[in-house]
Structure formats: C-alpha cells, structure tokens
SEMARDO-114433 format. One record per residue (C-alpha): residue number from 1; residue in one letter; chain; y negated, z, x negated. Coordinates in Angstrom, 1 decimal, decimal comma, padded with zeros to 4 digits. Layout:
<sites>
 pos code unit     yy     zz     xx
 NUM    A    A      Y      Z      X
...
</sites>
This chain:
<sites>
 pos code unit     yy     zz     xx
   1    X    A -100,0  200,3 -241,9
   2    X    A -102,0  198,1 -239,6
   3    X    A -099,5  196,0 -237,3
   4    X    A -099,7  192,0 -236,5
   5    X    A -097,4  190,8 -233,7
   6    X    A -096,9  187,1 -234,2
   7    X    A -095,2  185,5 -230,9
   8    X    A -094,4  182,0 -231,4
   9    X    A -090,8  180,3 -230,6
  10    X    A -091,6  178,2 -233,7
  11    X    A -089,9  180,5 -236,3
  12    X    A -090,6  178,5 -239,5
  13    X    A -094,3  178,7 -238,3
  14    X    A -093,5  182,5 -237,5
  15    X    A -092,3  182,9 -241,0
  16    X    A -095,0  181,7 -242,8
  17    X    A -098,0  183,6 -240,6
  18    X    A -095,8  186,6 -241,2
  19    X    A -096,1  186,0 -245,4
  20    X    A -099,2  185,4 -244,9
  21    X    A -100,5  188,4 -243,2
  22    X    A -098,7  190,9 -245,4
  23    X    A -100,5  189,1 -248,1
  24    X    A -103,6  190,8 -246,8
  25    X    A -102,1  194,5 -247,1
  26    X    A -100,9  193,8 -243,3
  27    X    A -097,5  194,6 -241,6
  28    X    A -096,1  191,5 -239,8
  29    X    A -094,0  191,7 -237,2
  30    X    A -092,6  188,6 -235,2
  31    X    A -091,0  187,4 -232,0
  32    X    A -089,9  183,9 -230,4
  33    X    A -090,5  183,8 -227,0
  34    X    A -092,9  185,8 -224,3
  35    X    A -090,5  188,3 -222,9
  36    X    A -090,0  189,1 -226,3
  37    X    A -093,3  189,5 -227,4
  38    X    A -094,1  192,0 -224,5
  39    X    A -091,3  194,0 -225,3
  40    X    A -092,7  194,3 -228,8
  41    X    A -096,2  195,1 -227,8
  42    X    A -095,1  197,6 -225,5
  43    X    A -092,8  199,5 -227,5
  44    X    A -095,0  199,5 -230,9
  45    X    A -099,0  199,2 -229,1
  46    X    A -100,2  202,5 -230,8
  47    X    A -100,0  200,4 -234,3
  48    X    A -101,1  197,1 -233,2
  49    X    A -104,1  195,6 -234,7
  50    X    A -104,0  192,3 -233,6
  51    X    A -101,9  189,9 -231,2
  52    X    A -100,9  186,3 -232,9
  53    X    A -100,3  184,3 -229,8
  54    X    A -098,9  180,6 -228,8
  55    X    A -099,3  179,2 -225,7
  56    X    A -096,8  176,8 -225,2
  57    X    A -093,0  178,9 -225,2
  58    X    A -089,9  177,9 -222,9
  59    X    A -089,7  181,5 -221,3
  60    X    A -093,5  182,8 -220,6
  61    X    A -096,4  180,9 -221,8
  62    X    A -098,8  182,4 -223,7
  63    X    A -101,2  182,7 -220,4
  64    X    A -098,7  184,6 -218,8
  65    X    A -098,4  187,1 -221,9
  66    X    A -101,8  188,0 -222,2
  67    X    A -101,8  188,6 -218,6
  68    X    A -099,3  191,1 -219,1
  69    X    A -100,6  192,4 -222,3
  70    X    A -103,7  193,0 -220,6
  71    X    A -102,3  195,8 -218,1
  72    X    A -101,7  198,3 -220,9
  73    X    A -103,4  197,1 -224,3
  74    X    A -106,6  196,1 -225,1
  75    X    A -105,6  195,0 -228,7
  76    X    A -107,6  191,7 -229,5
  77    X    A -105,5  188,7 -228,9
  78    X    A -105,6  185,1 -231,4
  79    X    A -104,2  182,4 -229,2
  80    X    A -102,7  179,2 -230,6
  81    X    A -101,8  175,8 -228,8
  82    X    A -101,4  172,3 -229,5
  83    X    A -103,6  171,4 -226,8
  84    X    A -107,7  170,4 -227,8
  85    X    A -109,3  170,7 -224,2
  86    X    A -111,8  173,0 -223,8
  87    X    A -110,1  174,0 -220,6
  88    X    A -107,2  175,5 -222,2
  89    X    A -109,7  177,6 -224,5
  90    X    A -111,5  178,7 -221,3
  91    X    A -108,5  179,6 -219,4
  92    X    A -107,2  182,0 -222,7
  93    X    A -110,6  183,6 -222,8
  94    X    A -111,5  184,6 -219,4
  95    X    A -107,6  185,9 -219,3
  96    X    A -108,7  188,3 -222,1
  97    X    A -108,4  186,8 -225,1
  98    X    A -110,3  187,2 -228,4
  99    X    A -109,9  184,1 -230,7
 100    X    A -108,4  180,8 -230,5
 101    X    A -107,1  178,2 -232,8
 102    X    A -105,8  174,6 -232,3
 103    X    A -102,9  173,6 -233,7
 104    X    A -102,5  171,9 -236,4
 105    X    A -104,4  174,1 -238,5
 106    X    A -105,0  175,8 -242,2
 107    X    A -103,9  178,9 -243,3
 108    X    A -107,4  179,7 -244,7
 109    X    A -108,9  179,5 -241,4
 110    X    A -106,0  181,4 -239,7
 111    X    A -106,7  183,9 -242,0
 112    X    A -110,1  183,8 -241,3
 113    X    A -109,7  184,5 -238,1
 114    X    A -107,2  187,6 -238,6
 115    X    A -109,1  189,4 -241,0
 116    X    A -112,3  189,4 -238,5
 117    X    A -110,4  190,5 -235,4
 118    X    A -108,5  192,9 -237,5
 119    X    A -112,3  194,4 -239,1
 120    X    A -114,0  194,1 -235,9
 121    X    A -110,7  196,3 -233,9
 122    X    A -110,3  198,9 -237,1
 123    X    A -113,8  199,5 -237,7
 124    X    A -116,9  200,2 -235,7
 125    X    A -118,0  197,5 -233,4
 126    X    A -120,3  194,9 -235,2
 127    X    A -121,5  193,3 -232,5
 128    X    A -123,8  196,8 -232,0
 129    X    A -124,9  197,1 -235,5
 130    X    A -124,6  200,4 -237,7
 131    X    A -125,5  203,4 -236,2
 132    X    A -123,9  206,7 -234,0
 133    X    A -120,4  206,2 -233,6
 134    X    A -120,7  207,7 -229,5
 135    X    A -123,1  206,4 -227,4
 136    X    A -124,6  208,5 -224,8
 137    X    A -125,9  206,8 -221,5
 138    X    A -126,7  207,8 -218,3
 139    X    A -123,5  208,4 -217,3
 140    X    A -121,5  206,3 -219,5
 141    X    A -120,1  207,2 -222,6
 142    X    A -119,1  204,2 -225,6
 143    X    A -116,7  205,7 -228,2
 144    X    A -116,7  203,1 -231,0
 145    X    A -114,5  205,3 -233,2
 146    X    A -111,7  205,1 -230,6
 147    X    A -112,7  202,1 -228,9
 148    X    A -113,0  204,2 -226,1
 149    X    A -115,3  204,5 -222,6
 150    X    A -115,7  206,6 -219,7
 151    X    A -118,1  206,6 -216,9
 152    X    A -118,9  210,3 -215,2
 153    X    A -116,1  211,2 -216,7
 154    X    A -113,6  208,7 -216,2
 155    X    A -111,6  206,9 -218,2
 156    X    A -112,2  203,2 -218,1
 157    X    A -109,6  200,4 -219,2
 158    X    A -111,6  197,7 -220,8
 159    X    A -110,2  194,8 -222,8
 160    X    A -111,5  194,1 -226,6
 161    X    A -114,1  192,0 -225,5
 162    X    A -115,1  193,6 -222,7
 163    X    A -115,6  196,6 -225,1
 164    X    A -117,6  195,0 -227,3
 165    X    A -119,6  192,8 -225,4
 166    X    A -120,7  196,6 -223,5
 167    X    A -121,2  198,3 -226,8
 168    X    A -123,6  195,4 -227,4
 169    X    A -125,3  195,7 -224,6
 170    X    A -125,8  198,9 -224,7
 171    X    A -126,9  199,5 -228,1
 172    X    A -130,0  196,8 -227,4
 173    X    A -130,8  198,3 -224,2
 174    X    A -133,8  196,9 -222,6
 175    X    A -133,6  193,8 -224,5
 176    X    A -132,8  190,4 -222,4
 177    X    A -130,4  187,9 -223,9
 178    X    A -129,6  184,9 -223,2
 179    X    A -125,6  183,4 -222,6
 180    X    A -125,8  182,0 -225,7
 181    X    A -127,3  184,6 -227,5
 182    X    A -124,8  187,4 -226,1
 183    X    A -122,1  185,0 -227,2
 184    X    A -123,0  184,3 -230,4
 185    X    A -123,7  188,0 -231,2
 186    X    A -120,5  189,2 -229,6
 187    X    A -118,2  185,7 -230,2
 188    X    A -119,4  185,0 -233,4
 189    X    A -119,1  181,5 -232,6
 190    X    A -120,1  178,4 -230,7
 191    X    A -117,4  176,5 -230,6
 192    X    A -116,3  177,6 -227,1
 193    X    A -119,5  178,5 -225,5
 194    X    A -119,4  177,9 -221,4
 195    X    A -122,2  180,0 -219,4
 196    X    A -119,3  180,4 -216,8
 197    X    A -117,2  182,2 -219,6
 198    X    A -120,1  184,9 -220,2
 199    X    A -120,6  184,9 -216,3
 200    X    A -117,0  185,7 -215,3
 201    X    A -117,0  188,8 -218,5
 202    X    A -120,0  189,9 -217,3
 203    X    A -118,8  190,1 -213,4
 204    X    A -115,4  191,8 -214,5
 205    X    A -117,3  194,6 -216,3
 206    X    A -119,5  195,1 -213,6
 207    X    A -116,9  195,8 -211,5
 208    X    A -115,2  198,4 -213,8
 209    X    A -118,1  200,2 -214,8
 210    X    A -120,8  199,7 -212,0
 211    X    A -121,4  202,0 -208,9
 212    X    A -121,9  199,3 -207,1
 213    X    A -121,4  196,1 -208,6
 214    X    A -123,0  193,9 -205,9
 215    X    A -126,2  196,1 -207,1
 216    X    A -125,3  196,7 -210,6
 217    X    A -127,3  199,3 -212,3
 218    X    A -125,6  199,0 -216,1
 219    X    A -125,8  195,4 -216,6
 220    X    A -129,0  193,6 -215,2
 221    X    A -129,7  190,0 -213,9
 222    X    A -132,9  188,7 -215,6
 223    X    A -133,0  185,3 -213,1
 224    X    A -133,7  182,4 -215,6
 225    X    A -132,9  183,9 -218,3
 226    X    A -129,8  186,1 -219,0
 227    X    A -129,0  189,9 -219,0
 228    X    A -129,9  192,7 -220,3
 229    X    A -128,9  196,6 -219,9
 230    X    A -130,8  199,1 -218,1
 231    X    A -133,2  200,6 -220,4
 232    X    A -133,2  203,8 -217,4
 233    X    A -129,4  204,2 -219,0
</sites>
C-alpha cells in the first residue's frame, strides 16, 4: 500500500491527517518531531509516496528535515507552517520541496494537495504529457516508470522536482518557455511563482546533469526569454 509520513509535533493535528489519508485507500504513518521523522523515512523510503511536513518542531525544523531527506530520497515533500511570508515558501522550495500549505487550513485542500503529489510520484510524469515511458537523448536517459535518470551511463540523484521539471523539458525539446510557463506546467500553480526559484532549479540540474554546466549543453539560456532543451539532444 502506498505510504504517507506525516511529521508534525502537533499529534491531534497528526491524528486527523492520518484519518484522513487512509480515507483515500492510503497507509498513514506518523511522527512528532524531526529526528523522528528521518528515522521513519529512512527505514521505510522504498514505500513512501509522499512526505507530510511541518516546519516549526522543537528538535529539527522542517528546513533541516528536508535537507536531510534530500541526501537519500527523492520522495515529493508537502510542507506546512504557520508562517504566510513568501520567504518561508521560497526557502522550502529551493531546499527541495514539492507543495506547501499555510496553516490554518481545510482538509479538502490538504487533500487536494496529497492526492496530486501522490498521482504525479505513482504515475508517469504529467508535466511531460502521455507518451513513451523512457526517453532516449543524447546521452541522457529519463525513466518515468521508475522515476529514474542516468547520463552516459550514470546514475543521477535528482529530487522530485528536479525530475519532473527535466522530463518536461525534455519531452518539448526545442521549444523555449518562459519562468512562468515552466512553473505553471511543472508547479501547477502560481501561487508561489519567483523567477529566482526557477533560476536556482534550473542551476542545480545543470550541475548534476551538464558536462559542463558553465556551458550547458541539456538545458539552454534563451536571453530574454527563458529556457529551453537542446533540440541536438
């Protein structure tokens, strides 16, 4: 059964997430603190299907988990805080994460959320669109199936996003989008936009998957306008 890790040190808050994602056919597992949470992720990642994450806990903050998390899991991450700045969103998504929600907030919309991380991680990337599950480049090799990439060969560690912002660009190669666009087809929302955000994923996966990332051949600059991927690839 697919996994949920809910780590919160509110455990009536805990509680109810858990109800409500085994409501939707989904195992729920919880912890209430950081170190905790890690412990959890490590020990059960082959299951987990999504990350249910607070920021503000006495031990680790959620910023500090998701750092960690990020070293051996690329399972997509929902963050949750009580703060409303748009710093605090920008800070949890250039760490790695996937989703975030303010606190307070509805179970409808929580659940929103869940289901569309959990569809997007279970099922083939629908940022790309249907089509072949493997996609060949020059080079470079997207496994949607398994979530999976390699470049000449090698295995390369890339974080949910990361993955699907690639696959995206790949699959559209030789088209130019703009920030906006690439986060609105990859994001599936507005709410958090910030070209700097789409900059700093864009720089990190350059230097995973490029050559040479100060001349990247992959991902392409199109000055004025956005980026688009190599259509040589």
């Amino acid at each position: 059964m697919k996994q949920v890790l809910i780590i919160d040190d509110d455990d009536a808050l805990c509680a109810l997430m858990k109800k409500c994602v085994e409501h939707e056919g989904l195992s729920g597992l919880t912890a209430s603190g950081g170190a905790q949470g890690l412990r959890l992720a490590q020990a059960g990642s082959a299951g987990l299907c999504l990350v249910i994450l607070d920021v503000m806990m006495p031990d680790l903050d959620g910023f500090q988990v998701l750092q960690q998390l990020r070293t051996f899991s690329n399972v997509p991450v929902l963050m949750l805080t009580a703060k409303s700045g748009e710093d605090s969103k920008v800070t949890g998504l250039r760490l790695g994460a996937d989703d975030y929600l303010t606190k307070p907030f509805s179970i409808n919309e929580l659940m929103a959320r869940v289901n569309s991380l959990v569809r997007r991680y279970t099922t083939l990337n629908p940022a790309a669109g249907a089509g072949a599950e493997i996609l060949t480049l020059h080079g470079m090799t997207l496994d949607r199936g398994s979530r999976s990439a390699a470049v000449n060969g090698r295995p390369v560690e890339l974080t949910g996003k990361e993955f699907d912002l690639l696959c995206f660009l790949a699959s559209n190669k030789g088209r130019v989008f703009t920030k906006r666009q690439i986060y609105t087809q990859v994001w599936e929302d507005d709410y958090a936009f910030d070209d700097s955000n789409i900059m700093s994923f864009i720089s990190k996966l350059r230097k995973k998957i490029e050559p040479d990332p100060e001349q990247p051949f992959y991902i392409q600059t199109v000055r004025g306008v956005g980026y688009r991927f190599n259509r040589e690839a």
